[in-house]
C-alpha positions in Angstrom: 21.9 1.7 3.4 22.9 -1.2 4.8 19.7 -3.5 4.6 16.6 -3.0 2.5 14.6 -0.7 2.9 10.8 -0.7 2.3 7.5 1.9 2.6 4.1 0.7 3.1 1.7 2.8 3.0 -1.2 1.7 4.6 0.7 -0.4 6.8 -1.8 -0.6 9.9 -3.8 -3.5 8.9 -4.6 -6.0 6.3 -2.0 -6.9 4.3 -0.3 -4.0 4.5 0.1 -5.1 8.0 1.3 -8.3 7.3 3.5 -7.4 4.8 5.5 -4.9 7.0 6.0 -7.8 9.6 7.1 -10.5 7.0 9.8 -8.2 5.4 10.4 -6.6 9.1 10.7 -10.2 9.7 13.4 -11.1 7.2 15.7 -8.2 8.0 14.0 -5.5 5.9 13.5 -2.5 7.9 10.1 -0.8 7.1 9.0 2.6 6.6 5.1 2.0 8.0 2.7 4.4 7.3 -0.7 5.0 8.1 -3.7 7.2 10.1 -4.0 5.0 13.2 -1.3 5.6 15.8 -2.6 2.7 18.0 -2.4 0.2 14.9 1.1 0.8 14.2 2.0 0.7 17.7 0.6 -2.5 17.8 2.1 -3.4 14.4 5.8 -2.2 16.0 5.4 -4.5 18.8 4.5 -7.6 16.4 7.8 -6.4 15.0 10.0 -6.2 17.7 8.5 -9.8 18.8 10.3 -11.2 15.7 13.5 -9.3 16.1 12.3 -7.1 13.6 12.6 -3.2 13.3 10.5 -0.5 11.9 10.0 3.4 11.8 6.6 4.7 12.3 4.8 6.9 10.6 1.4 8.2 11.6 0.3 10.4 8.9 -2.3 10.5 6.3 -1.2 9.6 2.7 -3.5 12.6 1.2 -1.6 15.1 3.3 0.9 16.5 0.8 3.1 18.1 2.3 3.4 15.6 5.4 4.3 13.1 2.6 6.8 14.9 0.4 8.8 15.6 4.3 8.6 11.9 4.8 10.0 11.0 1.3 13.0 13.6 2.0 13.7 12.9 5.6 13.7 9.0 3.7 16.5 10.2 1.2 18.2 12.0 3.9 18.5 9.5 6.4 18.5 6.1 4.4 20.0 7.7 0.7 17.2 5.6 -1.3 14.4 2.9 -1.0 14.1 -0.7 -2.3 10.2 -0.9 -2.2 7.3 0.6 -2.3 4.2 -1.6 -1.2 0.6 1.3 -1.9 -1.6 -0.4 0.4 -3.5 2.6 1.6 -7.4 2.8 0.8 -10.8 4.5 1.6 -13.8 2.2 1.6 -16.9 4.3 1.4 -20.1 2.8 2.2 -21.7 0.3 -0.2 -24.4 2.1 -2.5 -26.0 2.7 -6.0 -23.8 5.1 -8.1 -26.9 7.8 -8.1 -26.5 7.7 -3.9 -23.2 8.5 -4.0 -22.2 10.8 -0.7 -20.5 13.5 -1.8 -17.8 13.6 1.1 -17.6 9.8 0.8 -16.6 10.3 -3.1 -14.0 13.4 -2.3 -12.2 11.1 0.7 -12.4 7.6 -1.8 -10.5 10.2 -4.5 -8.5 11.7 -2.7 -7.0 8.3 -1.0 -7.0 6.3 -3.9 -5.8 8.5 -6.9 -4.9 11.9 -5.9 -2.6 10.3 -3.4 -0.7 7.4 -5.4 -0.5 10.4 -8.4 1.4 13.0 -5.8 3.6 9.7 -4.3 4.8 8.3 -7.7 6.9 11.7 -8.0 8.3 11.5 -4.7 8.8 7.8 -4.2 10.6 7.6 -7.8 13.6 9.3 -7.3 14.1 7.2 -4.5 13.7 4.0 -5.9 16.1 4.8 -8.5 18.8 6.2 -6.2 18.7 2.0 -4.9 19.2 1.1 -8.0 17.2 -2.2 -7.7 13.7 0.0 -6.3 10.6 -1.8 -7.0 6.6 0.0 -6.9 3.8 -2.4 -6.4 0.2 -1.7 -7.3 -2.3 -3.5 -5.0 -5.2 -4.5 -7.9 -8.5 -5.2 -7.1 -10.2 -6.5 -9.9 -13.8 -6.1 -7.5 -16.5 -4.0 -9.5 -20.2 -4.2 -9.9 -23.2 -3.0 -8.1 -23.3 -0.8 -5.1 -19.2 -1.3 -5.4 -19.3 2.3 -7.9 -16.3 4.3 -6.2 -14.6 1.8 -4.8 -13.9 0.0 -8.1 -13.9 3.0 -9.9 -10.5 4.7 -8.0 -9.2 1.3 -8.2 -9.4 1.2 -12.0 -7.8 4.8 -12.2 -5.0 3.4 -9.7 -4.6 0.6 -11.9 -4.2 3.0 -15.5 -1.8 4.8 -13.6 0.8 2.3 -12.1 0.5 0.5 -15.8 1.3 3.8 -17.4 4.0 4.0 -15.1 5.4 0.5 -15.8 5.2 0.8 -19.3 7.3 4.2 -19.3 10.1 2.5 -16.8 10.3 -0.6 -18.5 13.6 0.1 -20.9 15.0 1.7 -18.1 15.1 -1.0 -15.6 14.0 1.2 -12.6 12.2 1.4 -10.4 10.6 -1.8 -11.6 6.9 -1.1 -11.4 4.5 -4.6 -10.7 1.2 -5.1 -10.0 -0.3 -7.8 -7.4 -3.3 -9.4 -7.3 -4.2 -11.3 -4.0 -6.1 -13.5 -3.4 -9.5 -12.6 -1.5 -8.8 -12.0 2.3 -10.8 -11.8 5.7 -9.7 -8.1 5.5 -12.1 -5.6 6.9 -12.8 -4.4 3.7 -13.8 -7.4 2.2 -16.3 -8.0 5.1 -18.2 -4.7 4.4 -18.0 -5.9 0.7 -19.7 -9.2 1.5 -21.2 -9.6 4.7 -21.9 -13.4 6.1 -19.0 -14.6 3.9 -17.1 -17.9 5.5 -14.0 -16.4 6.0 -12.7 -19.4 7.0 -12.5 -20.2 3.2 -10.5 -16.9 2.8 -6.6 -16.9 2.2 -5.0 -15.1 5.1 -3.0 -12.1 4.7 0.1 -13.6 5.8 -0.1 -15.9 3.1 -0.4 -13.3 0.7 2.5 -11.4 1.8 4.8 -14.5 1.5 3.9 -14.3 -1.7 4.5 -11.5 -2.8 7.6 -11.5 -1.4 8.2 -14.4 -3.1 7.5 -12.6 -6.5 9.9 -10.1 -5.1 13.0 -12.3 -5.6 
């Protein structure tokens, strides 16, 4: 590889979004995943207005097999990966834990831990084959009422990216971290707390400048 290479999944909004143009930006090239075709079109053309360059990938991070031929078309073409950014998510409407929707609760699963547990297997390998790979967790410390399933796939996200940190630590790679941002005028957070002043809200860009940062 000749310039770092990252993966975002969930790359079509949010700070998944702005993350894939600040790396694109300073001469990563980005691997952007994510359902919306339209958004990482959109995302591409941000890109290409910075002088930046990325590869598009419109696929769903819960389709197995879809993923495990983009990891291997990823070792193939590139040989290895520098970073992994997990950004992807399902939001299912607010509600009490005993009005749980049943094919809201399957989708929030399936998105938030049955996908990060099939990716860690495939994204590994390449991390290690850069040598230097890094895996970042997204946390979300948000939990409480009416917030059940959301907060509940986090947690389970959040046990397994420390379980995964812990077991690569002596080894050195991938380096496994865990970010915390700061709260966001994300679409998510505006279902999570309508009439907010999101003009008191730390914008996404900032966020991905900082985690950069704690990139090195």
């Amino acid at each position: 590889m000749t310039r770092k290479l990252a993966l975002i999944t969930g790359a079509s909004r949010g700070l998944g979004a702005a993350l894939a143009e600040e790396l694109a930006a300073q001469g990563w090239h980005v691997v952007a995943v994510a359902r919306t075709t339209g958004a990482l079109e959109e995302l591409d053309d941000r890109i290409k207005a910075r002088g930046g360059s990325a590869t598009l990938a419109p696929m769903d991070v819960t389709d197995t097999d879809a993923m495990r031929h983009l990891c291997r078309s990823i070792h193939d073409r590139w040989g290895g990966l520098d970073l992994w950014v997990h950004c992807a998510i399902h939001v299912p409407p607010m509600t009490p834990a005993d009005h749980l929707d049943p094919k809201d609760w399957t989708r929030t699963v399936a998105t938030g831990i049955t996908a990060p547990g099939e990716l860690i297997p495939f994204v590994s390998p390449l991390l290690q084959a850069a040598g230097t790979g890094t895996a970042v967790h997204l946390d979300d410390p948000n939990a409480g009422k009416f917030l059940g399933a959301y907060a509940a796939t986090k947690a389970a996200q959040r046990a397994l990216f420390v379980a995964w940190e812990q077991e690569t630590a002596k080894l050195g790679t991938p380096r496994v971290i865990r970010f915390t941002p700061a709260p966001m005028p994300t679409a998510t957070r505006g279902r999570f707390y309508p009439g907010e002043d999101r003009a008191a809200l730390t914008p996404c860009r900032d966020e991905a400048l900082r985690l950069i940062e704690m990139l090195g």
